[in-house]
DRENBATI-399218 format. One record per residue (C-alpha): x, y, z; residue in one letter. Coordinates in steps of 0.25 Angstrom, whole numbers, padded with zeros to 4 digits. Layout:
N
       x       y       z   code
       X       Y       Z      A
...
! end
This chain:
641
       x       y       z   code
    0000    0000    0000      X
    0006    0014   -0003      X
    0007    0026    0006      X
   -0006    0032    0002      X
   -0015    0020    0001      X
   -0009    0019    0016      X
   -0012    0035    0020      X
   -0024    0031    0014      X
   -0028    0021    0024      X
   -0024    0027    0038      X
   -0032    0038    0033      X
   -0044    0031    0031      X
   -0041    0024    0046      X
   -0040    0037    0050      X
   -0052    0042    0045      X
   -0060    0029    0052      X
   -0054    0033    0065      X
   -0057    0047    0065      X
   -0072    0046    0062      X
   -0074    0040    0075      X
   -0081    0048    0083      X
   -0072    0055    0092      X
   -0077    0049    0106      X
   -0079    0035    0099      X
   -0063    0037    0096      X
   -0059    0039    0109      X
   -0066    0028    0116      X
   -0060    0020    0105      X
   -0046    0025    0110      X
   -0049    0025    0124      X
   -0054    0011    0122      X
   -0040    0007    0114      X
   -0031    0014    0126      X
   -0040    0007    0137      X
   -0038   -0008    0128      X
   -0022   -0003    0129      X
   -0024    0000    0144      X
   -0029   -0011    0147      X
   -0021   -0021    0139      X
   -0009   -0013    0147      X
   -0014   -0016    0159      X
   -0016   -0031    0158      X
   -0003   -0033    0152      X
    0003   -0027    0164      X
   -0006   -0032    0173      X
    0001   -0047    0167      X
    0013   -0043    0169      X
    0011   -0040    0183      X
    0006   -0053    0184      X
    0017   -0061    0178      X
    0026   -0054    0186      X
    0019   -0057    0200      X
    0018   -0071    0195      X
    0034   -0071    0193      X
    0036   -0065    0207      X
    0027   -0075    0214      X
    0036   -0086    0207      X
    0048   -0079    0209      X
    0045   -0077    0224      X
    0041   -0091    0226      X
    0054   -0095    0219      X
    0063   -0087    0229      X
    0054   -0091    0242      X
    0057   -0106    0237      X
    0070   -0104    0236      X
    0073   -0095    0249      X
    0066   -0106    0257      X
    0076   -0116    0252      X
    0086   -0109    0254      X
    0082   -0106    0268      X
    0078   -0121    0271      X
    0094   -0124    0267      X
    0102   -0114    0274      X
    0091   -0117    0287      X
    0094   -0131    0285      X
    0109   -0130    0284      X
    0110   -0118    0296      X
    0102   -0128    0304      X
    0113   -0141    0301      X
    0123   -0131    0303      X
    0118   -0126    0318      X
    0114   -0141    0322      X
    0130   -0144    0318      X
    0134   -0132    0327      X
    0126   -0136    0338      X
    0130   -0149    0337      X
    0144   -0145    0339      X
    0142   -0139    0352      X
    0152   -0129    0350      X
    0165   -0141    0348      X
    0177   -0136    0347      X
    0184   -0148    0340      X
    0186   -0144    0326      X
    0186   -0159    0320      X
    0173   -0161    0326      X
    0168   -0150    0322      X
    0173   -0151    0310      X
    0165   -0166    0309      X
    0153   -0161    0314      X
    0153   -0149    0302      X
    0156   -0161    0291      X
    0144   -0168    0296      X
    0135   -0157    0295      X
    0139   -0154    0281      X
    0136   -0170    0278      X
    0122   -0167    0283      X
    0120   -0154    0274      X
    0118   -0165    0260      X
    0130   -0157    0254      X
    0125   -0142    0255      X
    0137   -0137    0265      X
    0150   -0136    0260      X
    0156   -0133    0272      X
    0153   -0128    0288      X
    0163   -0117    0295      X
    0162   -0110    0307      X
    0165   -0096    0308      X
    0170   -0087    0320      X
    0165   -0075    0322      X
    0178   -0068    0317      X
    0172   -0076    0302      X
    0184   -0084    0306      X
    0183   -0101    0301      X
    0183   -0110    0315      X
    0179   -0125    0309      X
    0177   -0129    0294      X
    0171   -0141    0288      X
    0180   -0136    0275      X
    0196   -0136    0272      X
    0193   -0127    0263      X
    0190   -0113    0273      X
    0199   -0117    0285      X
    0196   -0112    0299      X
    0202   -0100    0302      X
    0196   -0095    0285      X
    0190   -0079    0288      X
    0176   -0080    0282      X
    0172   -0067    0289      X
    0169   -0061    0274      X
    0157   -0070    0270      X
    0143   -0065    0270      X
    0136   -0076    0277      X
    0147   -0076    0290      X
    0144   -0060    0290      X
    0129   -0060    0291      X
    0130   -0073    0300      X
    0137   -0065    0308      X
    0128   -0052    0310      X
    0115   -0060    0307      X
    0118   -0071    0316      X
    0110   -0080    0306      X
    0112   -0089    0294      X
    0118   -0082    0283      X
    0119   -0084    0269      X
    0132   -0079    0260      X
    0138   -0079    0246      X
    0144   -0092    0242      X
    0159   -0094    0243      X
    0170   -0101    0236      X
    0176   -0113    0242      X
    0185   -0122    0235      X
    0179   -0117    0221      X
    0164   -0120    0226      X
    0153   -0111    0229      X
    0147   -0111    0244      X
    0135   -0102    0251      X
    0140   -0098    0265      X
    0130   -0101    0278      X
    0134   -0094    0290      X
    0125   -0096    0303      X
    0129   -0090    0317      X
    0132   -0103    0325      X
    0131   -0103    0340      X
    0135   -0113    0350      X
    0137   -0114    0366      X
    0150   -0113    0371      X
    0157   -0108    0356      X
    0157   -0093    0349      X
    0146   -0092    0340      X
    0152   -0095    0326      X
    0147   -0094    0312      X
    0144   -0107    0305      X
    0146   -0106    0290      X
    0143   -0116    0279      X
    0146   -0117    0266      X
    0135   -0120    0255      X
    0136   -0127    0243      X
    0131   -0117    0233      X
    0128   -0126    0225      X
    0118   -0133    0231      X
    0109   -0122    0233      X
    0110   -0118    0219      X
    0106   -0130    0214      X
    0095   -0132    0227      X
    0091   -0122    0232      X
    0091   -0112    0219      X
    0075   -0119    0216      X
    0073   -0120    0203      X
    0058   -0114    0197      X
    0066   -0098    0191      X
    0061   -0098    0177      X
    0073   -0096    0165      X
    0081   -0085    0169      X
    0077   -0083    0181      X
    0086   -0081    0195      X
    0085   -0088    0208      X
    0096   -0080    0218      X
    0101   -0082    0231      X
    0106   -0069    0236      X
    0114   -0063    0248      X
    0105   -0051    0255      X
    0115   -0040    0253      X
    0124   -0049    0246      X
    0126   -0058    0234      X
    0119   -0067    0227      X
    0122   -0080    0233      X
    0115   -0091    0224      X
    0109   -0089    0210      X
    0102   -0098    0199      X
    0106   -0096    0189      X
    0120   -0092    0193      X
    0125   -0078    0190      X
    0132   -0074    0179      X
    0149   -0073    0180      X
    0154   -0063    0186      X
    0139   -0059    0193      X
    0139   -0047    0205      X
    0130   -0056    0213      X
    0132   -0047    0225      X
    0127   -0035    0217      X
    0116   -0046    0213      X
    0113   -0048    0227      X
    0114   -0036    0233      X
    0104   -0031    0222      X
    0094   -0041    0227      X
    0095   -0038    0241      X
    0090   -0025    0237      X
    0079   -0029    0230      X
    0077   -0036    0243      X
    0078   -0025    0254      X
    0071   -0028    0266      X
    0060   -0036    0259      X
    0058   -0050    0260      X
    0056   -0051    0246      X
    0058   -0042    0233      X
    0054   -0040    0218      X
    0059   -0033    0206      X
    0062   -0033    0191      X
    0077   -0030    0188      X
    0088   -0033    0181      X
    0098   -0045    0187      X
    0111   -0039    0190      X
    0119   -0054    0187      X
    0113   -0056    0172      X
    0103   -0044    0168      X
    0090   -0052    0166      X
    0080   -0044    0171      X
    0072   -0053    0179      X
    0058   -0053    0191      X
    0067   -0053    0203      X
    0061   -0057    0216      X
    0070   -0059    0230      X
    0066   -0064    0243      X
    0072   -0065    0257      X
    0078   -0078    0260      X
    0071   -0081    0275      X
    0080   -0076    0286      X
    0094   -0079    0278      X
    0102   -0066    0271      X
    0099   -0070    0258      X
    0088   -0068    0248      X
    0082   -0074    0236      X
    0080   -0069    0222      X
    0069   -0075    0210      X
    0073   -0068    0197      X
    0063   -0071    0186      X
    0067   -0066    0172      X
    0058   -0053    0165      X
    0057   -0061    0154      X
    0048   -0073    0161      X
    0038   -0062    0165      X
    0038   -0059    0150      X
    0036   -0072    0146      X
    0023   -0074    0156      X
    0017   -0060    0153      X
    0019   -0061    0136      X
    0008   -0069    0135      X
   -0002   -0061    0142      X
    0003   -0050    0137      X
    0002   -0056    0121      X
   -0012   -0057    0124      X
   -0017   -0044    0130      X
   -0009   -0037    0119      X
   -0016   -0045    0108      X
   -0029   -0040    0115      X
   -0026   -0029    0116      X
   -0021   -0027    0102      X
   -0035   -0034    0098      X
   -0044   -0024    0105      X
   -0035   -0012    0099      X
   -0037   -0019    0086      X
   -0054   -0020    0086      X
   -0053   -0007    0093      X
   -0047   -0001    0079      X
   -0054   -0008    0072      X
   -0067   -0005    0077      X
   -0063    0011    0077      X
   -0061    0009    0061      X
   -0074    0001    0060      X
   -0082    0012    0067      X
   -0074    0023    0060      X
   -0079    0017    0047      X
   -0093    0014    0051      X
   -0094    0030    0057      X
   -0088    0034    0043      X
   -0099    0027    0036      X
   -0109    0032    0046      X
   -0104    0046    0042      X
   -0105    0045    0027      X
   -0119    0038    0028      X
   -0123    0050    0036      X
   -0119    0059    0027      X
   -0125    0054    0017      X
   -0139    0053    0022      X
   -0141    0068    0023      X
   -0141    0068    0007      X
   -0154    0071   -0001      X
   -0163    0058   -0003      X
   -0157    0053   -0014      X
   -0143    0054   -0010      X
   -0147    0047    0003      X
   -0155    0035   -0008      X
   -0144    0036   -0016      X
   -0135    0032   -0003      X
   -0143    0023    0001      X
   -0143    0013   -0011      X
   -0128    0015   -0011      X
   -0125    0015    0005      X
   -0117    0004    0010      X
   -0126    0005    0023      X
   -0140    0000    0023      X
   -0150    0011    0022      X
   -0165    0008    0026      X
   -0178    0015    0029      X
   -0187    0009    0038      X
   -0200    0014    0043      X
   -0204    0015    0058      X
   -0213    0002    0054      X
   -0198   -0004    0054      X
   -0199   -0007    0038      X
   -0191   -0005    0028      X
   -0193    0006    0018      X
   -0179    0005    0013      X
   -0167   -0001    0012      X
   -0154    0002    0003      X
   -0147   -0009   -0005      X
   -0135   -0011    0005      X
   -0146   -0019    0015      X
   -0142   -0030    0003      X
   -0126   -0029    0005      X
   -0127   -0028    0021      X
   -0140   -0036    0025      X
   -0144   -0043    0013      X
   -0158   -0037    0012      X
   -0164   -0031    0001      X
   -0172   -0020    0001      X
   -0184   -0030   -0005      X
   -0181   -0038    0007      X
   -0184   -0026    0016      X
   -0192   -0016    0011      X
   -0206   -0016    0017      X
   -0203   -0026    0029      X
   -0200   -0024    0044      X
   -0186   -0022    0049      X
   -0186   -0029    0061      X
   -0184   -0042    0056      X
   -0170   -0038    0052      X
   -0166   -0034    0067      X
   -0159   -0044    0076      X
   -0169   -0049    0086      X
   -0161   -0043    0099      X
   -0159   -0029    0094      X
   -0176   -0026    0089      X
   -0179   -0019    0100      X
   -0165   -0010    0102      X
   -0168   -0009    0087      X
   -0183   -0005    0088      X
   -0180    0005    0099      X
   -0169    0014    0093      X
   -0177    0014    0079      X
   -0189    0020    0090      X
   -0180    0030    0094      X
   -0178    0036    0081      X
   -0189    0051    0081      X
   -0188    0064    0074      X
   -0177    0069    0083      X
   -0170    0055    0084      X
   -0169    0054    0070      X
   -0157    0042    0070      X
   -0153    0033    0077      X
   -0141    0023    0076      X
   -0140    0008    0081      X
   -0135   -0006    0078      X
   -0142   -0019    0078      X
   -0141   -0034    0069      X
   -0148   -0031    0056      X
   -0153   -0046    0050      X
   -0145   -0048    0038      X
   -0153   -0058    0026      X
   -0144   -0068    0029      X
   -0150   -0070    0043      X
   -0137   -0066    0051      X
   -0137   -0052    0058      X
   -0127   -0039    0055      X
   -0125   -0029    0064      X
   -0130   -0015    0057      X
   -0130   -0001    0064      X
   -0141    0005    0061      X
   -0143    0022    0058      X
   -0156    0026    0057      X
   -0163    0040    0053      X
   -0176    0044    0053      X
   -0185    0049    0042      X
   -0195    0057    0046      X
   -0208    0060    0034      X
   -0219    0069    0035      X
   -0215    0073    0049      X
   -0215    0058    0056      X
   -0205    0049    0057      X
   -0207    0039    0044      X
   -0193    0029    0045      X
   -0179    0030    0047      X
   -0169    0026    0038      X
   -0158    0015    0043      X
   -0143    0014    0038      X
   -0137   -0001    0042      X
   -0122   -0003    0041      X
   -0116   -0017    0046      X
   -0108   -0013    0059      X
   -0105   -0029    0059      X
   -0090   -0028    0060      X
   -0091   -0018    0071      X
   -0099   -0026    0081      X
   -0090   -0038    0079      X
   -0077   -0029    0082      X
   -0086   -0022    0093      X
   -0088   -0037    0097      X
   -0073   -0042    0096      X
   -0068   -0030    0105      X
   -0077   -0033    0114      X
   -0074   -0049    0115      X
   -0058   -0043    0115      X
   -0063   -0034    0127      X
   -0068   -0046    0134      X
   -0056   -0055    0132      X
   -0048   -0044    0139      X
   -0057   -0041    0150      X
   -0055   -0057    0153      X
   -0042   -0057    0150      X
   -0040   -0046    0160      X
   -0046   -0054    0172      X
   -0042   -0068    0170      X
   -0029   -0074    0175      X
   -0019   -0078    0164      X
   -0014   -0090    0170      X
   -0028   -0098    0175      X
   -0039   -0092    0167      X
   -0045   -0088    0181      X
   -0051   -0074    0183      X
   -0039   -0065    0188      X
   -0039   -0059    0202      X
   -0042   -0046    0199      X
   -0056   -0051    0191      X
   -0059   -0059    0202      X
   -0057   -0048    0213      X
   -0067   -0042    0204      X
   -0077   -0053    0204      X
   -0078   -0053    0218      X
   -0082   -0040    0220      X
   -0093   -0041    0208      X
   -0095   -0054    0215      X
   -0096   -0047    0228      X
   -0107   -0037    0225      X
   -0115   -0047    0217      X
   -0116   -0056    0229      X
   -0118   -0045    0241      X
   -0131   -0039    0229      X
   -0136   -0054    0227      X
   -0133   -0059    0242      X
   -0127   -0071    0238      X
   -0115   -0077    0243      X
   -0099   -0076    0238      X
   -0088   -0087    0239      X
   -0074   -0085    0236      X
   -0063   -0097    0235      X
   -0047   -0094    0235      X
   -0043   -0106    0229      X
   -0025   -0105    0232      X
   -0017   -0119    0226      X
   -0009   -0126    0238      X
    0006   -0126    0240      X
    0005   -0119    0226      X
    0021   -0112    0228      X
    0027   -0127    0231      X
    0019   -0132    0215      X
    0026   -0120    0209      X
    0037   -0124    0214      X
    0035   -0137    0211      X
    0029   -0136    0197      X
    0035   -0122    0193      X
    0028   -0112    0188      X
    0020   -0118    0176      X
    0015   -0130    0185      X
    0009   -0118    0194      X
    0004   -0110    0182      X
   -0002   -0124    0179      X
   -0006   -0129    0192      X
   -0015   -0116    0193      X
   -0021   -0115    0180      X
   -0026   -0130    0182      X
   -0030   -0125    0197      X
   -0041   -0114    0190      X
   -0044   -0123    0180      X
   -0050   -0132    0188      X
   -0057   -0120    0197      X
   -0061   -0115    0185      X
   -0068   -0129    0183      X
   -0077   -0130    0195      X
   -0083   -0116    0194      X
   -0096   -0118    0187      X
   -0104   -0105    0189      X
   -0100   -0093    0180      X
   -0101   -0084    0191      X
   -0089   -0091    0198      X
   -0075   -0085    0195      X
   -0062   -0092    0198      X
   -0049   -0083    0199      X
   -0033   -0084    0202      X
   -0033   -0074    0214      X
   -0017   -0075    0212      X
   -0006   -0085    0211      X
   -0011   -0100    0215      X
   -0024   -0093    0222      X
   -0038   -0092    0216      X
   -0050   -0088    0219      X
   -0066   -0093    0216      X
   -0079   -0084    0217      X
   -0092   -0090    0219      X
   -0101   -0080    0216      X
   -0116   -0084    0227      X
   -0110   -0096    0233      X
   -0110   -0099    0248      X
   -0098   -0106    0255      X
   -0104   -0120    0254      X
   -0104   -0118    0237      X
   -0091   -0109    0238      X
   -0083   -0122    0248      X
   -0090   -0132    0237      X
   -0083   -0126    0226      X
   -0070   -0125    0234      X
   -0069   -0139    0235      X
   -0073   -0141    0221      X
   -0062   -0132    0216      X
   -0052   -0138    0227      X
   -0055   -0153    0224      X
   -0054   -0147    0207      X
   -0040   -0142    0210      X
   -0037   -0157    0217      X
   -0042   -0164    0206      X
   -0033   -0157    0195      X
   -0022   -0166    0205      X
   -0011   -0157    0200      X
    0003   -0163    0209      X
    0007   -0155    0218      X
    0019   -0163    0225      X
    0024   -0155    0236      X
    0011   -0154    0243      X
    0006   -0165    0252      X
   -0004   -0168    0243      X
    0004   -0169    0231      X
   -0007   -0162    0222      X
   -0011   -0148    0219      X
   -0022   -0142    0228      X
   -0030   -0130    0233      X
   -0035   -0122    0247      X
   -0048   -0114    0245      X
   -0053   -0104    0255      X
   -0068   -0102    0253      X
   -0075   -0089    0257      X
   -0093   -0085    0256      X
   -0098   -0070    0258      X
   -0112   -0065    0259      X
   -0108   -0050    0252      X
   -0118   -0041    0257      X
   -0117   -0026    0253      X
   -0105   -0016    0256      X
   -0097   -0029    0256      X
   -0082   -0032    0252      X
   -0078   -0046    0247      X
   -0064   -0044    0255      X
   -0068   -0053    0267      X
   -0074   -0063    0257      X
   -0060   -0065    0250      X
   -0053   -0063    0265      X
   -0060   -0076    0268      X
   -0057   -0083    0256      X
   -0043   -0083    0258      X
   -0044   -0086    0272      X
   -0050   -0097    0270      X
   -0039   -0100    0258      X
   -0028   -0099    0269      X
   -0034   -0108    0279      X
   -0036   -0120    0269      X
   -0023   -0120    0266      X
   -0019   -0119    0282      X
   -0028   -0131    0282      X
   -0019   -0139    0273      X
   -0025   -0135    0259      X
   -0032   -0141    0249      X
   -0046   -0136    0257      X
   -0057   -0128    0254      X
   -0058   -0118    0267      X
   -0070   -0108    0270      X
   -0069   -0103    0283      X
   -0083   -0100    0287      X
   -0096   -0107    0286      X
   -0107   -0104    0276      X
   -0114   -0095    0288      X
   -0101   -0088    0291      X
   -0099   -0085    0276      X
   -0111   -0075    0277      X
   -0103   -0065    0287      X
   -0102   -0052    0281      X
   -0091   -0045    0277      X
   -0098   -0032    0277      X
   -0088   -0019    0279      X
   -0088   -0011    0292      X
   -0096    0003    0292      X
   -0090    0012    0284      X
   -0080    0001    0275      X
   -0078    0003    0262      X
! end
């Protein structure tokens, strides 16, 4: 196409456009900026989702890790002491010395060596020729905090005869002999290989670091030549006095920017860090994100579309307009010629006219027409709306404009917009003239737009990963629930559904057995709600949540079970429980709303009762009042809001 055939055609796109009517045009670009808002929102709003899921993985990972790490050097310090107090404070190095190998014997190969230390950080007995008594180890980390903590410690790993060991200092105090500090010496590579759990996803950092120190163990190991004390000390920062901490950065060992999250390793000096790669939270988000875009880009697409397609309807309007003021026959003239059906129709409703494109858009004929009533060509449902705008047409209401389904010969129905005019002769109103045009292809982009809406709409308040309502749509429900039931005086139960000892199956199972484990899990709640009104939702995490709309406690404890003994029945394994299989705790609640009611008390007692199902042992369906007891209301003091 050349450059003027393409002028050409923006200009005749631009002159669509700009017949809108000026108002009609800004709703059209309010609606396109509020589709662009909107499709903003959601796309952030999974974003912040995937990245809360990565955190709660992340977090669960280091909890898991610092708690082994606690059960070792507990473990050690404890065969450590029971050495030293078995001791009793003897002086004779070679028994000692005996005692100490023993010990080591009893450690499964995890402790290189044992050493006492004097306060002056001085070597008195060794189990290893390799640091002799008398060797100065004042400098370590672990001696130094040992020493102004008086608790186990944690250091860097040492070289020793070209092998790699943690250091373990603890205060050691017996009767009759100066307090001391016990080293030991671990093998680092046993907690590497043990204790360093596996579960991080590709790329990913699992770190054990010094609090206000190095980095002390790392999987995967740093780079060559790594500042892992700048590493540390950055992450003790991150830290400060909190328990636990979370950031997006940059890592200072390989420059991967990565999800980091670090927690507090019980009582000992060290921390643990979970770094999960940016590039994961891509990888979960992409898809969601593909399709809200596409939406998005759909809805914009009708949008334009339907703008040009009522941009060409209003020229044609325009020009038919136009053309009407003209002399008789100029106007009969148009009327053979007019791509528009033009008719005359007495107040009788029958025809008295009707041009030549009633052939091309309806397949009637004038002979067909002329002389016979009207109606029979109007789709049953819209006679009346029909019948009474034609009654509205008078001397001063001279035209009136409306759609409706026109019969076409064929015996299917087109959607017409219909212009009507009146004609008043001798003083009275005589007729009105009509001009049809097929607004067919309008109504269908009216209607996909609006079936692209929906989808949205749902989209917006279902939960990616189950299918289940989200959270935020069933907070709402409640509410609507809420009022529904206090106006009707009916009851309202609530279920919280939460899957047992579901941190041990993802750690199990990983990730995708969790994902798995809780999408089969809604499946089969979602199989045992029968009514419409019934709405099942993930509340969050391994949590859900089950509204029965006017059903009392005993229907609401019925459908517990049934959902509990569904979710036994899938018999997903679940080996690290003691019944070796996947199953639920459900804590059931009943309210009786009455008026200036809040449904907080309602969910306050679901979980209640959630918590003590599973202080009970679990798999169990707990309500904690009877039916009677379920009536109490929950009305606010005078004055509450």
């Amino acid at each position: 196409m050349d450059s003027q055939g393409t002028a050409s055609g923006f200009e005749a796109l631009r002159h669509r456009l700009a017949i809108l009517p000026r108002h009609l045009g800004l709703l059209s670009l309010a609606l396109m900026v509020g589709i662009i808002a909107a499709s903003g929102y959601l796309l952030d709003q999974a974003w912040q989702h995937a990245k809360r899921d990565q955190e709660q993985a992340a977090w669960n990972l280091a909890l898991a890790a610092s708690d082994n790490f606690n059960s070792e050097v507990a473990q050690l310090n404890a065969q450590l002491q029971a050495v030293a107090d078995a001791s009793g404070g003897d002086a004779d190095p070679a028994l000692l010395k005996t005692r100490l190998t023993e010990a080591l014997r009893l450690t499964s190969g995890k402790v290189y060596a044992l050493l006492g230390v004097d306060a002056q950080g001085q070597v008195t007995f060794t189990t290893t020729d390799q640091i002799p008594p008398g060797t100065d180890l004042s400098a370590l980390d672990a001696i130094k905090t040992a020493t102004s903590t008086q608790a186990v410690a944690i250091g860097p790993p040492i070289n020793v005869d070209g092998d790699q060991y943690l250091t373990m200092a603890a205060p050691i105090h017996q009767p009759g002999a100066p307090d001391h500090i016990g080293l030991s010496l671990l093998r680092l590579s046993y907690f590497q290989k043990n204790l360093l759990i596996s579960g991080i996803d590709p790329g990913g950092v699992l770190a054990l670091f010094e609090i206000g120190g190095p980095e002390i163990l790392r999987n995967p190991p740093a780079p060559a030549g790594s500042d892992l004390l700048a590493a540390g000390q950055a992450l003790t920062r991150m830290l400060g006095d909190a328990d636990n901490a979370s950031s997006v950065d940059v890592s200072k060992l390989d420059q991967i920017p990565r999800l980091s999250v670090v927690v507090r390793a019980g009582a000992l000096h060290v921390g643990v860090l979970v770094a999960v790669p940016m590039a994961v939270l891509w990888q979960n988000w992409w898809p969601q994100a593909i399709a809200i875009i596409a939406i998005t880009l759909i809805l914009l697409a009708m949008m334009v579309a339907f703008d040009l397609a009522l941009g060409a309807e209003l020229i044609r309007r325009r020009e038919a307009e136009a053309k009407s003021d003209h002399n008789v026959g100029q106007y009969q003239l148009l009327a053979e010629h007019s791509s528009d059906v033009i008719m005359e129709v007495g107040f009788d409703k029958r025809c008295r006219y009707v041009s030549p494109a009633m052939e091309q858009l309806l397949g009637w004929t004038s002979a067909d027409l002329i002389g016979r009533d009207t109606r029979f060509m109007v789709h049953p449902d819209d006679k009346v709306r029909l019948h009474d705008v034609v009654m509205s047409l008078t001397d001063t209401t001279r035209s009136v404009r409306t759609d409706f389904r026109h019969l076409h010969k064929n015996g299917k129905y087109v959607w017409v917009e219909i212009n009507m005019r009146v004609i008043i002769r001798g003083g009275v109103l005589d007729s009105f003239v009509a001009n049809l045009r097929d607004i067919s292809g309008r109504v269908e982009a009216e209607r996909r737009l609006a079936e692209a809406s929906a989808v949205l709409v749902q989209l917006a308040g279902t939960d990616q990963l189950t299918g289940l309502a989200n959270r935020q749509r069933f907070a709402d429900e409640i509410e609507r629930e809420w009022s529904r039931a206090a106006r009707d005086k009916n009851p309202l139960s609530l279920l919280f559904i939460d899957i047992d000892f579901f941190k041990l199956y993802n750690e199990t199972y990983g990730r995708k057995g969790g994902d798995n484990a809780l999408k089969a899990v809604a499946g089969a709640i979602a199989a045992v709600l029968q009514r419409a009104s019934d709405l099942a939702a993930r509340w969050g995490g391994q949590k859900f949540g089950v509204l029965l709309p006017n059903t009392d406690l005993t229907g609401a404890m019925g459908v517990a079970e049934h959902l509990r003994a569904a979710v036994e029945a899938l018999d997903l394994p679940h080996r690290v429980t003691p019944r070796g299989r996947l199953n639920v705790s459900i804590g059931v609640a009943t309210a009786y709303p009455v008026l200036h009611q809040v449904p907080k008390p309602l969910i306050d007692e679901a979980n209640a009762n959630l918590s003590e199902a599973q202080r009970l042992g679990r798999n169990r369906v707990v309500a904690q009042y009877t039916e009677a007891d379920a009536s109490v209301d929950f009305r606010l003091p005078s004055g509450s809001k």
